[in-house]
C-alpha positions in Angstrom: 0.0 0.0 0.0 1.4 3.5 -0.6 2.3 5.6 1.8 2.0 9.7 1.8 5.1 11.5 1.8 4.5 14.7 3.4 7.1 17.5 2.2 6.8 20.9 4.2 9.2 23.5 3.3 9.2 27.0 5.5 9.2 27.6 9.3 8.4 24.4 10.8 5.0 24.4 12.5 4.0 27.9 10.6 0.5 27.4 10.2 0.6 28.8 6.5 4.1 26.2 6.0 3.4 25.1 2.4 3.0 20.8 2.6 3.1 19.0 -0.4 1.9 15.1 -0.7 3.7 12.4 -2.9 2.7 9.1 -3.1 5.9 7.6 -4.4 9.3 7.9 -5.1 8.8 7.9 -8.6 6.3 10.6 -9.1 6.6 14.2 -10.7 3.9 15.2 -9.3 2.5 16.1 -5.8 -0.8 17.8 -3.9 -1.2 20.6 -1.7 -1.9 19.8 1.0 -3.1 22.7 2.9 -6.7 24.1 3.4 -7.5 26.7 0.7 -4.6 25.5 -1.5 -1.3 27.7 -1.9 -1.0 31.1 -3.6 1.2 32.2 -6.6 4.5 32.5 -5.7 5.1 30.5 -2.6 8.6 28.9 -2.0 8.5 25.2 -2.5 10.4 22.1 -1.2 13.9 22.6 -2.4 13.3 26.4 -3.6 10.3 25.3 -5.9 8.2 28.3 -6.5 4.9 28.2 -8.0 4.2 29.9 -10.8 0.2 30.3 -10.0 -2.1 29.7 -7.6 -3.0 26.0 -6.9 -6.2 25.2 -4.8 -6.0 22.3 -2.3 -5.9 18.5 -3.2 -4.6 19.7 -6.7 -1.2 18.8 -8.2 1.9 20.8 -8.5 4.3 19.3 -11.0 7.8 18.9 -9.3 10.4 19.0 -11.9 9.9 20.2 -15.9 7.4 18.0 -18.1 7.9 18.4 -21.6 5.3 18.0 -23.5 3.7 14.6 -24.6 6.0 13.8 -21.2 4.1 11.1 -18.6 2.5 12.7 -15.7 3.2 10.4 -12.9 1.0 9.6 -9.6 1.0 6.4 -7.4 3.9 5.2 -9.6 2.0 5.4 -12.6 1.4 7.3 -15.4 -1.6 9.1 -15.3 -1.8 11.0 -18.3 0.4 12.7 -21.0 1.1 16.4 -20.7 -0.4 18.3 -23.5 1.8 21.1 -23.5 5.5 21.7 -21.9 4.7 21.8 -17.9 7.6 23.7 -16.2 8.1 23.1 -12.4 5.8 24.1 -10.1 3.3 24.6 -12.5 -0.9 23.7 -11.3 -1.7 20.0 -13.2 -5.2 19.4 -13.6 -7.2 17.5 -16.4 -7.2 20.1 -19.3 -3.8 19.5 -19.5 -3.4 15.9 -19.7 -4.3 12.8 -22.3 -5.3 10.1 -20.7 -3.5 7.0 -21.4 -5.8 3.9 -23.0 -6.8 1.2 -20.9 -4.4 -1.6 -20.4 -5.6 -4.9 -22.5 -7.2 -8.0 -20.7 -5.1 -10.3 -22.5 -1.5 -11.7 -21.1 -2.3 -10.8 -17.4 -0.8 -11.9 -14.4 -3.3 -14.9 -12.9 -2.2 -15.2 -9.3 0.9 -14.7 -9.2 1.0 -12.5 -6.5 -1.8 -13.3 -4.4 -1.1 -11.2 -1.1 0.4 -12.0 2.7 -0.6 -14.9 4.0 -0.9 -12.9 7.4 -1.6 -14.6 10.9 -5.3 -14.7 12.2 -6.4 -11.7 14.4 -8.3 -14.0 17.1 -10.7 -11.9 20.4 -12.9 -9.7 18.4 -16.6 -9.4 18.7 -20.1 -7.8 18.0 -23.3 -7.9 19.8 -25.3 -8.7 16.5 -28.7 -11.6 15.5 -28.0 -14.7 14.9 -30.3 -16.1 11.8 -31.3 -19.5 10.9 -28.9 -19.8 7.6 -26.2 -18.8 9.9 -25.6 -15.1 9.0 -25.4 -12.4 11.5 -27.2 -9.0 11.3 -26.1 -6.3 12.6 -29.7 -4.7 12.3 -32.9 -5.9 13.3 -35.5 -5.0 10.4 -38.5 -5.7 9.1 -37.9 -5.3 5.2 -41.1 -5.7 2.9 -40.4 -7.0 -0.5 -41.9 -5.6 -3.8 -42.8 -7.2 -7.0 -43.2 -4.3 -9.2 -43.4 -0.2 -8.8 -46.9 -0.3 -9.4 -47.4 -1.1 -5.4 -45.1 1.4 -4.3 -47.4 4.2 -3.4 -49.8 1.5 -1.3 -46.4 0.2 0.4 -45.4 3.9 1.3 -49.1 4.5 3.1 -48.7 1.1 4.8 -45.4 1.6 6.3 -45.7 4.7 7.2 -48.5 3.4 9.4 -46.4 0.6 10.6 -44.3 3.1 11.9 -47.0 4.9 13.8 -49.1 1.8 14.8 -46.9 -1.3 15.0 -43.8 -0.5 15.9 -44.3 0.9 19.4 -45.7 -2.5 20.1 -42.4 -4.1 19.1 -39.2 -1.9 21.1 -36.8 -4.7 19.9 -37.3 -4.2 15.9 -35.2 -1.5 14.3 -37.4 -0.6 11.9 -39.0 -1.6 8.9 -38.1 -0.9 5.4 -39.5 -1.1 1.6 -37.4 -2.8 -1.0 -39.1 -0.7 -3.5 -37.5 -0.7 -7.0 -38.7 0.4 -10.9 -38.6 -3.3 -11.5 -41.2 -6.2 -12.2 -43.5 -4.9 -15.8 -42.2 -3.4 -18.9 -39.4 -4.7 -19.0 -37.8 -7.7 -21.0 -38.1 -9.6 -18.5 -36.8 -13.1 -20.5 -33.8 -11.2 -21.7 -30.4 -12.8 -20.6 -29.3 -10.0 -18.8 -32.5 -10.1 -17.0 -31.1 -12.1 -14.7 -29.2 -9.3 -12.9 -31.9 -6.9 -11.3 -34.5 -10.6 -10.4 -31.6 -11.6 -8.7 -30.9 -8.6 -6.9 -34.5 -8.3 -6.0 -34.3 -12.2 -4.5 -30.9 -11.5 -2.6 -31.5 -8.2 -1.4 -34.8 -9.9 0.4 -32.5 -12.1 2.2 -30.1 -9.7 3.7 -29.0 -10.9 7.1 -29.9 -7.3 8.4 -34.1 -8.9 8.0 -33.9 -11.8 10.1 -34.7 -14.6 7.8 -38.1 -12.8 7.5 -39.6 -12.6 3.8 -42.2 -10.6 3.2 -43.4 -9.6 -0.4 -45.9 -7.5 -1.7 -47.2 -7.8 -5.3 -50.0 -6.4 -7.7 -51.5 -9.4 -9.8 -50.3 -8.7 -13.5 -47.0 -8.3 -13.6 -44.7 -9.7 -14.9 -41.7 -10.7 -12.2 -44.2 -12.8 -10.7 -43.5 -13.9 -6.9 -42.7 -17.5 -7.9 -40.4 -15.9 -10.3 -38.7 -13.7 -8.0 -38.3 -16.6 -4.8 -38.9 -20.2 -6.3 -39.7 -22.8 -4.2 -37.0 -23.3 -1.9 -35.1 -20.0 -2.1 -36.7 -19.3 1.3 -35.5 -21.3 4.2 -37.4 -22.2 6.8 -37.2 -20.8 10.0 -35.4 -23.1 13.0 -38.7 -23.8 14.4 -39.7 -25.2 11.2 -42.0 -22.4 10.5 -42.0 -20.9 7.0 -40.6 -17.6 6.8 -42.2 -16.6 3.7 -45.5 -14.2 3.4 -47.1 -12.8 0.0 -49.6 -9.8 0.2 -51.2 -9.3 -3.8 -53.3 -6.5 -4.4 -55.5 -7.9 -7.0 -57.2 -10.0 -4.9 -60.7 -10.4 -4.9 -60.8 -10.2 -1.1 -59.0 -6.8 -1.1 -62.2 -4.9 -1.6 -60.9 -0.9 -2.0 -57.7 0.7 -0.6 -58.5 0.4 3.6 -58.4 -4.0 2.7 -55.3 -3.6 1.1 -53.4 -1.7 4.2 -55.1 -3.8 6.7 -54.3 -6.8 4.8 -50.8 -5.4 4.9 -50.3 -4.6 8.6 -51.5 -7.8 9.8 -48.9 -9.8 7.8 -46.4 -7.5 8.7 -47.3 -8.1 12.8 -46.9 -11.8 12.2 -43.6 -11.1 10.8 -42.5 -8.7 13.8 -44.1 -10.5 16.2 -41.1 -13.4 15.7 -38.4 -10.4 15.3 -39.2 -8.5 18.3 -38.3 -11.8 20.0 -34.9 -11.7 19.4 -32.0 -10.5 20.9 -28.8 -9.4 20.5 -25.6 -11.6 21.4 -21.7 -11.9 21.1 -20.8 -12.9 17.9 -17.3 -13.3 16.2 -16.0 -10.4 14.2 -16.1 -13.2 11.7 -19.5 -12.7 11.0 -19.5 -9.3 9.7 -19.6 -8.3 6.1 -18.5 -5.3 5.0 -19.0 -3.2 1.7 -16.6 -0.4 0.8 -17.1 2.5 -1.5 -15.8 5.7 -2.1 -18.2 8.3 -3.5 -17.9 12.5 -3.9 -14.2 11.4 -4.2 -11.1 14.3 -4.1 -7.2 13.4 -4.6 -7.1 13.3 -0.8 -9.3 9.9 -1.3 -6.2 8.0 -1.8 -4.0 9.4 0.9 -6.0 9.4 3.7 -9.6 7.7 4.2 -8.9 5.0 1.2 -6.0 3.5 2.5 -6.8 3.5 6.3 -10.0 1.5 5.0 -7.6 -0.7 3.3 -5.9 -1.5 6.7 -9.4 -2.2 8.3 -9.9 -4.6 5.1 -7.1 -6.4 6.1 -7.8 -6.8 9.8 -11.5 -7.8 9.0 -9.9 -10.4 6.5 -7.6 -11.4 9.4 -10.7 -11.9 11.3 -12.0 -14.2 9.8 -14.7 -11.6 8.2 -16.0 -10.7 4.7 -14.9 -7.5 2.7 -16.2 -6.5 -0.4 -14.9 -4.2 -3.0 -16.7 -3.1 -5.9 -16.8 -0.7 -8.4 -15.9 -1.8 -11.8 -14.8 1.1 -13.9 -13.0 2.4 -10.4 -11.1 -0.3 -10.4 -10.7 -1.3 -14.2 -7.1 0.7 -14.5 -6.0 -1.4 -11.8 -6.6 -4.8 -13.3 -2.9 -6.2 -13.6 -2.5 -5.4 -9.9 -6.2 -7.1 -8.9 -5.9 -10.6 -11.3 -2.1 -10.9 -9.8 -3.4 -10.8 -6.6 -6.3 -13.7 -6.9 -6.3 -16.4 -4.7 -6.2 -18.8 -8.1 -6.4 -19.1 -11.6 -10.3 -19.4 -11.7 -10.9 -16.3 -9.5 -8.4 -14.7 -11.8 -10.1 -15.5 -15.1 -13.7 -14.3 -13.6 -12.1 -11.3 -12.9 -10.7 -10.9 -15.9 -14.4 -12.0 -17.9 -16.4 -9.3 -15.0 -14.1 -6.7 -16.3 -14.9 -7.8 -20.4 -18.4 -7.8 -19.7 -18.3 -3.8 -18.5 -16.1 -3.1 -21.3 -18.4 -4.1 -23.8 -21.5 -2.6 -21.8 -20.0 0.4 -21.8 -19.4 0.2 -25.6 -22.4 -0.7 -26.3 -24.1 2.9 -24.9 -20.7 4.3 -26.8 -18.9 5.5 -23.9 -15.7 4.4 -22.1 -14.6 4.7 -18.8 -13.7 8.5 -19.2 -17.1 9.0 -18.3 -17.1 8.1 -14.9 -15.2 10.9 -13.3 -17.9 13.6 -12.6 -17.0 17.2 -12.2 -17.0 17.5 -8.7 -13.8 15.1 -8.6 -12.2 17.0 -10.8 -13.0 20.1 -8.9 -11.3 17.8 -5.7 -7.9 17.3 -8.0 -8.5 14.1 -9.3 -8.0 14.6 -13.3 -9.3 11.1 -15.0 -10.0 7.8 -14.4 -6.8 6.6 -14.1 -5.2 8.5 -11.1 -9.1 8.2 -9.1 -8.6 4.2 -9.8 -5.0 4.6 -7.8 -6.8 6.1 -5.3 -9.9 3.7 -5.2 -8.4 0.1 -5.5 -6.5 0.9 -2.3 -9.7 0.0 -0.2 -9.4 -3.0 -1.1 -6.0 -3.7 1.2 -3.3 -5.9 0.3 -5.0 -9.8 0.9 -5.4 -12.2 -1.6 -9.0 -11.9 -3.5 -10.8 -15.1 -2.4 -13.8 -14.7 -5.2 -15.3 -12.5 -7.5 -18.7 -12.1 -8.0 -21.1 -11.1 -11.1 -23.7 -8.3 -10.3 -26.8 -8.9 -8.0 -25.2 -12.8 -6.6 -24.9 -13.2 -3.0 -21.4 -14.1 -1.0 -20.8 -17.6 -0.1 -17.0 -17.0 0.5 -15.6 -15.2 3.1 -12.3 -13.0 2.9 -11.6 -10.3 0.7 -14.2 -10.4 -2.2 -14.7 -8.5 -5.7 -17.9 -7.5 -6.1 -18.6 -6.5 -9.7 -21.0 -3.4 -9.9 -21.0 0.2 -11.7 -19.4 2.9 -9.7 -23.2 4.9 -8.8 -23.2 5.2 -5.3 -26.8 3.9 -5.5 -26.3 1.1 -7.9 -23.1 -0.4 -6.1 -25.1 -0.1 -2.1 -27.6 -1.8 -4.1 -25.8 -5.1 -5.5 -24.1 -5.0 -2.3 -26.8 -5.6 0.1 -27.9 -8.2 -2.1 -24.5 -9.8 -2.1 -25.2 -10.1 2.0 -23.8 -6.5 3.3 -24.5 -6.0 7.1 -22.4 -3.2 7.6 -21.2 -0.4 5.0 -18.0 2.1 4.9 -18.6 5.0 2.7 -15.5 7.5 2.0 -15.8 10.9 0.7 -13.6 14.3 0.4 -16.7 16.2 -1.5 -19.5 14.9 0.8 -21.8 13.3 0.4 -25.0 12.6 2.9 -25.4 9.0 1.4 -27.2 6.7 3.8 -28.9 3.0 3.8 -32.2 2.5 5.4 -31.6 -1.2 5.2 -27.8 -1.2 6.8 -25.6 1.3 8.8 -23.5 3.6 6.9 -20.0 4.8 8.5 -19.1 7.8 6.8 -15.6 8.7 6.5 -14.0 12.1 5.4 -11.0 12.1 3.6 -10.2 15.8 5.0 -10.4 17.7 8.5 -12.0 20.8 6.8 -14.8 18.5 5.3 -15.2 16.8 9.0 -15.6 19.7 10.8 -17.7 21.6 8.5 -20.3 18.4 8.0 -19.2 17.7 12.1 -22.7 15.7 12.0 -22.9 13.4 9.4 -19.3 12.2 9.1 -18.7 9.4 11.2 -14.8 9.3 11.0 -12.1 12.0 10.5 -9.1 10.5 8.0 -7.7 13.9 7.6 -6.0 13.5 10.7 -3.5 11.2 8.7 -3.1 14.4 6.5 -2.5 16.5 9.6 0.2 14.3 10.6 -2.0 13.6 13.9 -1.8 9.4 12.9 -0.8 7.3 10.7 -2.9 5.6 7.9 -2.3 2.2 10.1 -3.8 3.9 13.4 -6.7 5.2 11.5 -7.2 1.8 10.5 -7.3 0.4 13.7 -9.6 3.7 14.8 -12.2 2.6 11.9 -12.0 -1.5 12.6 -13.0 -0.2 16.4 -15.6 1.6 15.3 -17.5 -0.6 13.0 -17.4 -3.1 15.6 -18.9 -0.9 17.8 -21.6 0.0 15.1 -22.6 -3.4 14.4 -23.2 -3.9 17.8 -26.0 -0.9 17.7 -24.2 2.3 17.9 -26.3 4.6 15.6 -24.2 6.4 12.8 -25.3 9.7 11.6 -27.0 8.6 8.8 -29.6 6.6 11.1 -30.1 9.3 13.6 -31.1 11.9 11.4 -33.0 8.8 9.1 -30.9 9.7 5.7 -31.1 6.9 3.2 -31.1 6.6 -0.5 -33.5 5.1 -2.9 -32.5 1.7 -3.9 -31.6 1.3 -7.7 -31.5 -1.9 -9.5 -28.9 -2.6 -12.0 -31.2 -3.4 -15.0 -28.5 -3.6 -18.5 -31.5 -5.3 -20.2 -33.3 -3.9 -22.5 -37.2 -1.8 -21.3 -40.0 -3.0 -23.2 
């Protein structure tokens, strides 16, 4: 994992001390460091001087580019200079070309899977046991839809549950809608159908609900419940009871809209009635499983928040516990590094065939992965693709990848796991609940009030100004690795604490002030 090099220059301790950050030995570029960025003129490491005003998290080049010259960060080239870029000039995207995307062929297949590292043994959560044997960390009744056309009836009903039911049950968290724009026209017998039923099926079975299935449907559609959970996709409870409710709609009994929400609510209290019975107990930190993702990215996202996530990836994996990574076109620049570090061949050649697949989606709407970087990460320093995939990949640690899975398909394997989605923050939380998420890190150096009603989100900033200006919805500080108060490995420790302490019930942010995000399948066939 890289390391940030900080380089002040000045009075030591000067609170206006110009501070530089270089990721490697190798690289001709650095970023300010300091809040507000650095002014025209100031005098550099080594008598560098800039020759005009660079804002913070934005590179400085360090020595004379020519042009066509490689622009290097992390080690790697991240772009061509378009133009001759003397020393301590500002480099930012309108000045580079970004290099092509490596090829898939000829790549490393585990040849460099990762430490084998010694098992971190004594840590615990207080989280629910289930019948499959997954752990929750949440205790939720979620209510499964068929198709959009029930949402508005769902949103009456729970809000009603809320009011009516809940009270009765203190030991249920809450109770969520798995509402989606799924279910009728659609094609729904399209091959790449498969990935938002799927999702829909998995994300019903999230450990964070208990075993509890509950769906709600219309009548006509056409992702029909037996569609959606075929026989036996359910598992009975441990008692032998079936888990498994079905609320439609178009039933003859439901005559006008008060049958349908009492039909509602009392399947709903059979379900909590069984929930509010259970309790919280110590669990191994083994059970846990985590997705990462970085969204609202800036440069600092590599430096600081990314990489201490990458240290809590490897603790988790130490512990026995499940990390997922995710985030195809974030990651696709990085694909030598991610196939070398498989735990086989096999994993190696599904990563390799996840990463095809995206290439040709992508070339199918005629974009490539240009498109991802939006303009607020630009705005944050990060100038393509290539230099924000440096920065993301490093959440993923150093362990070897144990599996790799396609969108919407749930995690049998523990370890450090790729799971393949697009890079929307809304898409990705999506495939990763269904993958089996309980718990969810969420790094930013934009900001981003991005929440899951269905799982906690700990939110991490990347920088101190960010945490203390949104001082109530960020749930960790990285910046302090910036601010030389820790190092990446502390903070790493700092956020493994935490999200133990999280699963065990501490609220984040997020949950106290109820912020969550709309669900959004990942639907690449085509609408009817």
């Amino acid at each position: 994992m890289p390391k940030a090099e900080a380089q002040p220059s000045g009075t030591p301790n000067a609170p206006l001390a110009p501070v530089l950050v270089r990721m490697h030995p190798a690289d001709n570029v650095a970023i300010v460091g300091n809040d507000g960025g650095l002014p025209a003129g100031t005098v550099l490491t080594d008598g560098l001087v800039l020759r005009e005003r660079v804002p913070q998290a934005h590179k400085v080049a360090l020595v004379d580019i020519p042009e066509g010259g490689a622009v290097t960060r992390y080690g790697v080239t991240i772009g061509q200079a378009m133009r001759a870029l003397p020393a301590g000039s500002w480099v930012h995207e309108r000045l580079l070309r970004m290099p092509p995307a490596r090829g898939l062929e000829d790549l490393p297949l585990a040849t460099a899977p990762g430490p084998v590292a010694e098992p971190l043994k004594g840590y615990t959560f207080e989280g629910y046991r289930n019948a499959d044997g997954s752990v929750g960390t949440r205790n939720l009744l979620a209510i499964t839809t068929t198709v959009q056309c029930v949402a508005g009836v769902l949103d009456v009903a729970v809000g009603r549950i809320r009011r009516e039911l809940l009270p009765k049950y203190p030991h249920v968290d809450g109770v969520v809608a798995l509402e989606h724009a799924y279910g009728c026209g659609v094609a729904i017998d399209a091959p790449e159908a498969v990935i938002p039923i799927r999702t829909v099926r998995h994300l019903a079975r999230n450990p964070n609900f208990g075993g509890e299935v509950m769906v709600l449907s219309l009548g006509c559609e056409k992702l029909q419940p037996e569609r959606l959970l075929p026989p036996g996709s359910v598992p009975l409870r441990v008692d032998g009871e079936d888990a498994f409710s079905h609320v439609r709609l178009q039933d003859e009994h439901h005559v006008g809209f008060a049958s349908m929400i009492d039909d509602i609510l009392a399947t709903a209290e059979v379900h909590l009635k069984r929930l509010n019975a259970r309790r919280r107990e110590t669990v191994p930190a083994s059970a846990l499983v985590l997705g990462v993702q970085c969204g609202g990215s800036d440069a600092f996202s590599g430096v600081t928040a990314n990489p201490a996530v990458g240290v809590c990836a490897d603790l988790l994996v130490r512990a026995g516990a499940t990390v997922m990574f995710s985030e195809t076109t974030e990651v696709r620049d990085a694909v030598e590094t991610l196939t070398a570090r498989c735990a086989s061949p096999e994993v190696a050649q599904k990563m390799v065939a996840e990463m095809a697949w995206y290439d040709a989606y992508l070339a199918r709407g005629e974009v490539d992965r240009s498109a991802n970087t939006t303009p607020g990460n630009k705005a944050g320093g990060l100038s393509n693709i290539v230099e924000k995939a440096m920065g993301s990949v490093v959440k993923s640690g150093s362990m070897p990848i144990a599996a790799v899975l396609s969108s919407g398909e749930r995690a049998t394997t523990r370890g450090l796991i790729y799971a393949a989605t697009p890079a929307s923050d809304f898409i990705c939380g999506t495939l990763q609940l269904a993958a089996g998420m309980n718990l969810h890190v969420f790094t930013t150096g934009r900001g981003t009030p991005y929440g899951l009603a269905e799982c906690p989100v700990v939110k991490v900033a990347t920088r101190t100004e960010l945490a203390q200006r949104w001082h109530d919805l960020m749930d960790l500080n990285a910046g302090a690795v910036a601010d030389g108060e820790c190092s990446v490995e502390e903070m790493g420790w700092r956020l493994f604490r935490l999200l133990l302490d999280v699963a065990s019930g501490r609220r984040t942010w997020a949950e106290q002030h109820r912020l969550h995000n709309a669900l959004v399948l990942f639907n690449p066939a085509p609408v009817t």
